[in-house]
N, C-alpha and C positions, 0 to 999 in steps of 0.2 A: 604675230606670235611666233618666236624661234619654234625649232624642234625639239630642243633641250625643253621650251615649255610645255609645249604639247605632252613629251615624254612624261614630265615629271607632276601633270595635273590627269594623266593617264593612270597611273601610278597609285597616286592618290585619289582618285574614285574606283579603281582595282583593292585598294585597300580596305577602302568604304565599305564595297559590298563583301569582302570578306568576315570582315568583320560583322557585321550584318548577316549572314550567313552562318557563322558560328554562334551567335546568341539563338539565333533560330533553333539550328540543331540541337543544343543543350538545354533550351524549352521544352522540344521534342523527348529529348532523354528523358529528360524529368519526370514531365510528364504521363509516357509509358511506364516509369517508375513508379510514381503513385498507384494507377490505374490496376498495376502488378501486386503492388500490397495489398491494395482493397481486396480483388476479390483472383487469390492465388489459384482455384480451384477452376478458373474458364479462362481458356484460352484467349489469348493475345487476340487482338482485329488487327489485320495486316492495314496496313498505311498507305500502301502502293510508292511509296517513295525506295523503297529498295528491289534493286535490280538482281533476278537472279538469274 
């Protein structure tokens, strides 16, 4: 396998899991979103996926 192919199936499993990664997150939106309607009165549960 050249390195142009290496490069370019690097590339494309790079894109893979972005993509991948972005459906995830916008699950995640969403999700918090509902959870935010129901019941507007109690505070959020933190996720632990955000870094402060």
């Amino acid at each position: 396998m050249s390195k142009s192919d290496e490069a370019r199936l690097r590339e494309q499993r790079l894109a893979q899991k972005l993509r991948e990664n972005l459906k995830r997150r916008k699950a995640q939106v969403r999700a918090r979103a509902q959870s935010d309607a129901r019941a507007p009165g109690e505070p959020a549960k933190p996720t632990g996926d955000q870094k402060d």
